[in-house]
C-alpha positions as CSV (number, residue, x, y, z in Angstrom):
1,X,0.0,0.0,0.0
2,X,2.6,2.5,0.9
3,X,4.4,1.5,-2.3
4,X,1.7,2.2,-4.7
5,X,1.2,6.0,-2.5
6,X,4.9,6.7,-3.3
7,X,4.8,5.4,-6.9
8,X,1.7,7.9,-7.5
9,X,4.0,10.9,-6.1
10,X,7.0,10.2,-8.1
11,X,5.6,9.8,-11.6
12,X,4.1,13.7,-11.8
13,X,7.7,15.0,-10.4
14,X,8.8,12.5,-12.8
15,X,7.1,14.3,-15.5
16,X,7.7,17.6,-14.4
17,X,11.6,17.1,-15.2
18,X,11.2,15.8,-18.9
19,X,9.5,18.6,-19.8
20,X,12.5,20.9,-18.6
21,X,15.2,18.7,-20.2
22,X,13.1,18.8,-23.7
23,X,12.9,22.9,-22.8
24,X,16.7,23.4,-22.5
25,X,17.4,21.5,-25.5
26,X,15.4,23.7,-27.6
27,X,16.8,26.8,-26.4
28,X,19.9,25.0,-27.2
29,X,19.5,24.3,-30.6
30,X,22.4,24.0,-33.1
31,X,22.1,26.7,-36.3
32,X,22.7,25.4,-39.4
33,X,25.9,25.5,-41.4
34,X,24.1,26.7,-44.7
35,X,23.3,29.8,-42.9
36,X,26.3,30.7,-41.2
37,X,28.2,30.6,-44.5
38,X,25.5,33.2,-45.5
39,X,26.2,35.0,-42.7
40,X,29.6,35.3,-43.1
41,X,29.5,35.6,-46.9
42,X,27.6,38.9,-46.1
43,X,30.0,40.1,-43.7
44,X,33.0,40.2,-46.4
45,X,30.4,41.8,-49.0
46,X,30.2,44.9,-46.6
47,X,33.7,45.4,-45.6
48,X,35.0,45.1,-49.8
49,X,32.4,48.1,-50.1
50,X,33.7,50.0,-47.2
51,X,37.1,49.9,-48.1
52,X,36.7,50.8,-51.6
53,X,34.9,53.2,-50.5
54,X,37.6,54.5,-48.5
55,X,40.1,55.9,-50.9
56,X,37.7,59.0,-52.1
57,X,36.1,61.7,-49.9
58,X,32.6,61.7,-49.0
59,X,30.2,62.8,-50.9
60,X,27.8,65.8,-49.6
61,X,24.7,66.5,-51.1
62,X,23.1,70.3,-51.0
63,X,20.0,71.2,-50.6
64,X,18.3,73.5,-53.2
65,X,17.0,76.6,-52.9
66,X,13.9,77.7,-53.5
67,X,13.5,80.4,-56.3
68,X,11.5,82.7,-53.5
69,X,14.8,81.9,-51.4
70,X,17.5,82.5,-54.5
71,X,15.9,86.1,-55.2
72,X,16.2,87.3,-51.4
73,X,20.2,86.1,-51.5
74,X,21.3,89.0,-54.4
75,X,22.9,91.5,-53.4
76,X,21.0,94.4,-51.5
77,X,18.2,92.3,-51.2
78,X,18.4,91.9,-47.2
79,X,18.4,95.6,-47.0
80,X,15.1,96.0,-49.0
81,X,12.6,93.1,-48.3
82,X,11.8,93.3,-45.0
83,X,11.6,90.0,-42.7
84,X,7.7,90.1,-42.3
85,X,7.0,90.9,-46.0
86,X,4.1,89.4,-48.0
87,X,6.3,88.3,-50.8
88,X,8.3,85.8,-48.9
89,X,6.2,84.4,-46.6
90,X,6.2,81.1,-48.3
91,X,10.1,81.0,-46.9
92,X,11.0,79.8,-43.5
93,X,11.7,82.7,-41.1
94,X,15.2,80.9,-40.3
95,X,15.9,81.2,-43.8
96,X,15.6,84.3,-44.4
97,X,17.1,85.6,-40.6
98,X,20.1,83.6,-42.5
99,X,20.3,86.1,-45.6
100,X,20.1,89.0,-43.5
101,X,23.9,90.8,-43.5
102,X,25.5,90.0,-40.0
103,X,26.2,93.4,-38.3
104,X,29.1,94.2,-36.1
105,X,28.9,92.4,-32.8
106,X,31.0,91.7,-30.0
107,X,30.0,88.7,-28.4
108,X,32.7,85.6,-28.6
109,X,34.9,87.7,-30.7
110,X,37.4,90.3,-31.1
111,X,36.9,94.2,-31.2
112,X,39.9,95.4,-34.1
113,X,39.4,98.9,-32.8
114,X,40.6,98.0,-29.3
115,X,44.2,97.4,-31.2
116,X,44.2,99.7,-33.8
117,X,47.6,101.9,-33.9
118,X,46.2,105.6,-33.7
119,X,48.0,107.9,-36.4
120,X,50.2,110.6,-35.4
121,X,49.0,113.6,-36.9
122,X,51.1,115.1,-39.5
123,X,52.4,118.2,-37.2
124,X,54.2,115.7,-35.0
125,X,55.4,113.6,-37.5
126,X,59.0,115.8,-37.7
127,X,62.7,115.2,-38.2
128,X,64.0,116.1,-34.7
129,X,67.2,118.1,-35.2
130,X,70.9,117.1,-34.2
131,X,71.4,117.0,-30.0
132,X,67.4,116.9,-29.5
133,X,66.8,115.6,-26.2
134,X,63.4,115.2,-25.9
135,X,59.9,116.9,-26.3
136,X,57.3,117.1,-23.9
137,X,53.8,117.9,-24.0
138,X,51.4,118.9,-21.6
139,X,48.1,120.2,-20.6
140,X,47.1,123.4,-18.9
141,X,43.5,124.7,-17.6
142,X,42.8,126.7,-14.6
143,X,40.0,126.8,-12.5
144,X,39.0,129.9,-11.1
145,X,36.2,128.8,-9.0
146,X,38.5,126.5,-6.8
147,X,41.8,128.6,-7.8
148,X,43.6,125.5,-8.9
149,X,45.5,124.8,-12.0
150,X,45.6,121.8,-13.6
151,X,48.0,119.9,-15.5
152,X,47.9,117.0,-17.6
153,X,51.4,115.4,-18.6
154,X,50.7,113.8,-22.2
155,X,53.6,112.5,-23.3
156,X,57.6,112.7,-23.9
157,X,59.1,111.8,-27.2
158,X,62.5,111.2,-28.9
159,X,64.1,111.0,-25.6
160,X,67.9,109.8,-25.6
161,X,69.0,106.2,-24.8
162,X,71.0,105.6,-22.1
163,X,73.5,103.4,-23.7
164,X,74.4,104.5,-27.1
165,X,73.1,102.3,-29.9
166,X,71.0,100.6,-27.6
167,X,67.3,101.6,-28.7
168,X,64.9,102.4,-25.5
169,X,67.5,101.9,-23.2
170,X,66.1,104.7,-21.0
171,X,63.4,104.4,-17.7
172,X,61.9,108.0,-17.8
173,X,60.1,110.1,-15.6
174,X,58.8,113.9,-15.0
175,X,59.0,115.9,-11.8
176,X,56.4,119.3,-12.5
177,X,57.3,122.4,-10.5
178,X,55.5,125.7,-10.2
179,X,58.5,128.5,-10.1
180,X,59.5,130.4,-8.1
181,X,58.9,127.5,-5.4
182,X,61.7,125.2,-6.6
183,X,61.5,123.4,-3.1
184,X,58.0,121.2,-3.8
185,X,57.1,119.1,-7.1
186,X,54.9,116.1,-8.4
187,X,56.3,113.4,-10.0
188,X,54.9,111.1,-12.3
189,X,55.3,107.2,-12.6
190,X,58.0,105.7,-14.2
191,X,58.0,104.2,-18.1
192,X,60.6,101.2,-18.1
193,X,62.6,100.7,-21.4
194,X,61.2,103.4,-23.5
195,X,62.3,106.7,-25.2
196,X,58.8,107.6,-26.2
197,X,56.8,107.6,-23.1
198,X,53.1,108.2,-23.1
199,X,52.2,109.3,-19.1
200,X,48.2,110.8,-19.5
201,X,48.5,111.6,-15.4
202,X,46.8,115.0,-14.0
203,X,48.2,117.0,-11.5
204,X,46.9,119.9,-9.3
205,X,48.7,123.2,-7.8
206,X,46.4,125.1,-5.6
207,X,47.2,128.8,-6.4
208,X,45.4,132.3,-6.8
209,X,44.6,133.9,-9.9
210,X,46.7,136.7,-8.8
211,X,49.9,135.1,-8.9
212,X,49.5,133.4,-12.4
213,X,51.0,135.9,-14.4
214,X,54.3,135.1,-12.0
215,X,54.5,132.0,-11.9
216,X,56.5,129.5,-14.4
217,X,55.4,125.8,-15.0
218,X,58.7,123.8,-15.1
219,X,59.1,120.0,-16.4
220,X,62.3,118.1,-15.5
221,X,62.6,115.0,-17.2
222,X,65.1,112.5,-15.2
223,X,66.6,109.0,-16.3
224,X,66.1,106.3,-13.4
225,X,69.5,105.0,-14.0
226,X,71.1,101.2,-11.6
227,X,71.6,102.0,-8.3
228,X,68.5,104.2,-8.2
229,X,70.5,107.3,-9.5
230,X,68.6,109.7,-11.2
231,X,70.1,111.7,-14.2
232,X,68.9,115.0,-15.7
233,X,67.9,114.6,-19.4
234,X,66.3,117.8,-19.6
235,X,63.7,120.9,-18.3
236,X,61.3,122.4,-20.5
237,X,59.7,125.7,-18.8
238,X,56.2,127.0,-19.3
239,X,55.8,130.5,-18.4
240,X,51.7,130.7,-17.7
241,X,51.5,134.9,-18.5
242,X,52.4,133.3,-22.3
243,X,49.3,130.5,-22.2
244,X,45.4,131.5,-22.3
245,X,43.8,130.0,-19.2
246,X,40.9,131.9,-19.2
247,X,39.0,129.7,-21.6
248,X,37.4,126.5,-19.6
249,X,38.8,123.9,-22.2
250,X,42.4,122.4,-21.8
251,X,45.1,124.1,-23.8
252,X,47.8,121.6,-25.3
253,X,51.0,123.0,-24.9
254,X,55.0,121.5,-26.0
255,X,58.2,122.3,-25.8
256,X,61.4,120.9,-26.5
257,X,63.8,119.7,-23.4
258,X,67.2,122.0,-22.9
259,X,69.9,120.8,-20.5
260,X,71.1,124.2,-19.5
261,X,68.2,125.2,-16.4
262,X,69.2,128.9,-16.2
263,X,68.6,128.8,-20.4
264,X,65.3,127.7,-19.7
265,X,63.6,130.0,-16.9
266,X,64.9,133.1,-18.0
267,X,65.0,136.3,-15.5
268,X,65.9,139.5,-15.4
269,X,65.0,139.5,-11.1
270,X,68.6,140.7,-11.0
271,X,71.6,138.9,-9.1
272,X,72.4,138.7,-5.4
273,X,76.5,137.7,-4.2
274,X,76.4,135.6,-1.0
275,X,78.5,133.7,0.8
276,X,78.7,130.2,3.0
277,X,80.7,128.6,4.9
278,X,79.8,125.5,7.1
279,X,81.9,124.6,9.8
280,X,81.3,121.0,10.5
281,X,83.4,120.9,13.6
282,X,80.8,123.7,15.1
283,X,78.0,122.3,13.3
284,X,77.0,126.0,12.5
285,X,76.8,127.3,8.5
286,X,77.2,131.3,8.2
287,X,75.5,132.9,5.1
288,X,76.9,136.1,4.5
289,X,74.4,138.4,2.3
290,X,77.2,141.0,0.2
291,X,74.8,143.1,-2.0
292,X,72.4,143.0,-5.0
293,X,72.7,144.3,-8.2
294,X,70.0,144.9,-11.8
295,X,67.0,144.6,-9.1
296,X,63.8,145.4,-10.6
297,X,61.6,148.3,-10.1
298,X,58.2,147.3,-9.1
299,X,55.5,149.1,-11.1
300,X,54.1,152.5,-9.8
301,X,57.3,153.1,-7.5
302,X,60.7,155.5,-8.6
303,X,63.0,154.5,-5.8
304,X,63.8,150.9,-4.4
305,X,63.8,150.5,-0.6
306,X,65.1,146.6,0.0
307,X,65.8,144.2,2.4
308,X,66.8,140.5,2.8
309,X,64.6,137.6,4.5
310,X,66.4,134.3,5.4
311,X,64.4,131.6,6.1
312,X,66.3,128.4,7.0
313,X,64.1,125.2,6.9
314,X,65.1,121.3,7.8
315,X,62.6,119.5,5.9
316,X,60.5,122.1,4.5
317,X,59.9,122.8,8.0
318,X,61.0,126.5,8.9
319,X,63.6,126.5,12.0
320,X,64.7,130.1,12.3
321,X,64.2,133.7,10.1
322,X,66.2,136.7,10.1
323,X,66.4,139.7,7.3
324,X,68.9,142.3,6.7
325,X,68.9,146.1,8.0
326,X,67.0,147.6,4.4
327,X,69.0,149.9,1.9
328,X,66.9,152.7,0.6
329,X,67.1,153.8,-3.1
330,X,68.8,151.6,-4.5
331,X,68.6,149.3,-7.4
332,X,72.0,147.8,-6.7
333,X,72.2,147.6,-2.8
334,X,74.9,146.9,-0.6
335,X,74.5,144.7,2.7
336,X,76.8,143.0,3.8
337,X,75.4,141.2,7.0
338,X,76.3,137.4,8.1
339,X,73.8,134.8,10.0
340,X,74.5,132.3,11.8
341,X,72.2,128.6,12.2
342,X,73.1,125.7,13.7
343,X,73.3,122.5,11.1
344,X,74.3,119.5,12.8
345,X,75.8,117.0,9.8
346,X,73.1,114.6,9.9
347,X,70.9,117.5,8.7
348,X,72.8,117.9,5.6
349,X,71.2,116.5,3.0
350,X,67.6,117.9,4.6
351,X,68.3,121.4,5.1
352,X,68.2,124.5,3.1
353,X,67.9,128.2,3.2
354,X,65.8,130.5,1.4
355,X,66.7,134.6,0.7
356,X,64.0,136.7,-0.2
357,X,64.8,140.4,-1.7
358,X,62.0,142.4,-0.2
359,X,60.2,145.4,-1.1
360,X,60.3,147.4,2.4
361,X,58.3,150.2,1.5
362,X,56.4,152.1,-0.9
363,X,52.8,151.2,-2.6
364,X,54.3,147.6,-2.8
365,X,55.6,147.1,0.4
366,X,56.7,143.5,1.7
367,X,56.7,142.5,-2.2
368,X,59.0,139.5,-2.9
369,X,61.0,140.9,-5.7
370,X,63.5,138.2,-6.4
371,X,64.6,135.0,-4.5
372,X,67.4,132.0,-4.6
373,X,67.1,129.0,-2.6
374,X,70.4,126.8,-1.3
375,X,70.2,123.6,0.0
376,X,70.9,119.2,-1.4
377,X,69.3,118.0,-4.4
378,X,66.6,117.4,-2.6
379,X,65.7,121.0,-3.0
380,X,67.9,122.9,-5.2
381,X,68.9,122.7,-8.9
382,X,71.5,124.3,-10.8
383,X,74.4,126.8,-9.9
384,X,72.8,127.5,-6.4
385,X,73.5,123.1,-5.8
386,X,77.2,123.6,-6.8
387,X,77.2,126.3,-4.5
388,X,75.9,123.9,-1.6
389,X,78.1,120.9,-2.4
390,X,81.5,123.4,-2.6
391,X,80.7,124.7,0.4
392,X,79.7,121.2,2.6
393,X,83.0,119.9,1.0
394,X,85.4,122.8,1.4
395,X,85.8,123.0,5.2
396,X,85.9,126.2,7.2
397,X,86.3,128.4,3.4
398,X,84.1,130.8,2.9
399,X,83.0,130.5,-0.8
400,X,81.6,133.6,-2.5
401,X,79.7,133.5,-5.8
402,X,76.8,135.0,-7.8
403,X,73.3,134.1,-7.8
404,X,70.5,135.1,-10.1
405,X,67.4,136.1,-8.9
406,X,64.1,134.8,-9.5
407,X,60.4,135.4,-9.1
């Protein structure tokens, strides 16, 4: 009994697995030879055509254009049929957006004008003569409102190198003073490796309409040579009586550089003899004041009544002031008074002294009527400088010389 019960279990399991095993062997199926070789036969086919196809470039095929289309592509036609007209409205707006002449635009490209050279205009184009040492050309316009003159430093050209046959061997820059006040300049930034700088930098000097007539714009233009030592190449002077500054537009002005200083702010202030002598054991310098000589007459006076102020200043800062005993009527006065101030040697190269030739009396009384400052490079240029330097080097000697004046 319990055989026939098991016998009756195992034939459906039985069952079950034939049908799998006949499953598996027709998933299994072997293909047929006659169609692989088809297969394969195919295969070869396509890769004969492909590389024969190989040798020449493929072929592209162009659309054509629509007759509508051709007309609007002739010349000038973008600019007369307009993009919403009647005529073409058969054509796709893309199309004829496409035809349209591309205007000037900016966006993933390059603007040419940003890198055009500019052209020198035909004025400046000149053959600078033999020994030129530069040209310089600035800016003036004055502004009476705030009394304040402004200048605009343009541009140097033709400037010489510093080592000859070396082209733009030269680091240039411009120091801008307002004359008579020698002592206080701007400077501009420094052009590296170049005889034709172009600066564009503005400047401001505070000062009253009143004074323009007497004052004198001056440009130094100095070499940055190793060692931070500066050399002179050359001043160019701008008297303002000679420049129209009452107009409210800037007034371009150039002149060529001169070596000589005294060449280039002329005066006729007159000249003044004086004497230093710096003891260095004493610390003390003595400036002896001799006389004057070709003073000027200020206007509206017949007789000259003068003194002399001395100002002496350690950075710019004034320290003591004296002034002569004044000469009446005279246009060539004689003082001869000495002053004392202590200098202490580490003051040297800081200090300088300032002598004024004063009107004492008269309509234009206390009238500074000419002027010469002494003192380091910091401060002083020229004749005056040599003075300076002979005297600091030539112990307890008095050294005498002339000095012009100036306003």
């Amino acid at each position: 009994m319990a055989g026939g019960v098991a016998l009756l279990l195992l034939l459906p399991l039985a069952y079950t697995l034939f049908r799998c095993r006949r499953r598996n062997n027709a998933v299994y199926e072997d293909i047929p030879e006659s169609s692989l070789a088809r297969k394969r036969a195919s295969r070869c086919s396509q890769a004969s055509i492909y590389s024969a196809n190989q040798s020449r470039p493929i072929d592209f095929v162009l659309p054509s254009i629509p007759p509508a289309l051709a007309a609007l592509a002739s010349p000038g036609a973008a600019e007369t049929t307009s993009l919403s007209s009647s005529e073409s409205s058969d054509i796709p707006l893309w199309a004829r957006l496409a035809l349209l002449e591309p205007g000037p635009t900016l966006l993933g490209g390059l603007n040419p004008e940003l890198y055009r050279i500019s052209v020198e205009t035909p004025e400046e184009e000149v053959v600078f003569p033999d020994g030129h040492v530069g040209r310089v050309w600035i800016g003036l316009q004055y502004d009476s409102a705030g009394e304040r003159l402004l200048v605009s430093l343009i541009k140097v050209k033709n400037l010489p190198s510093r080592v000859y046959g070396c082209n733009n061997c030269c680091d240039p820059f411009v120091r801008i003073y307002v004359l008579p006040d020698e002592r206080r300049y701007v400077q501009s930034k420094m052009k590296k490796k170049t005889c034709n700088p172009k600066f564009e930098e503005n400047f401001i000097f505070q000062m009253p309409s009143k004074n323009l007539e007497e004052r004198i714009l001056k440009a130094t233009v100095l070499d940055s040579d190793r060692g931070k030592r500066y050399n002179v190449i050359g001043h160019a002077a701008f008297p303002l009586k000679d420049i129209d500054l009452t107009s409210n537009e800037m007034c371009i002005q150039w002149k060529d550089l001169i070596k000589d200083v005294d060449t280039v702010v002329p005066c006729d202030a007159g000249e003044l003899l004086v004497s230093l002598c710096y003891n260095d054991n004493l610390e003390r310098l003595t400036v002896t004041v001799c006389e004057a000589k070709g003073l000027k007459m200020p206007e509206g006076q017949t007789t000259l009544d003068s003194f002399v102020k001395l100002i002496f200043m350690i950075e710019n800062k004034q320290i003591k002031s004296k002034k002569t005993v004044p000469v009446k009527k005279s246009t060539d006065p004689k003082y001869n008074e000495s002053f004392h101030f202590r200098l202490p040697q580490k003051c040297l190269n800081s200090a300088s002294v300032l002598l004024q030739v004063t009107v004492s009396g008269g309509p234009n009384k206390d009238k500074i009527i000419g002027r010469v400052v002494f003192g380091s490079y910091m401060f002083v240029r020229g004749k005056p400088l040599d003075h300076w330097n002979e005297t600091i080097s030539a112990g307890h000697k008095q050294i005498r010389h002339w000095q012009k004046l100036t306003l």
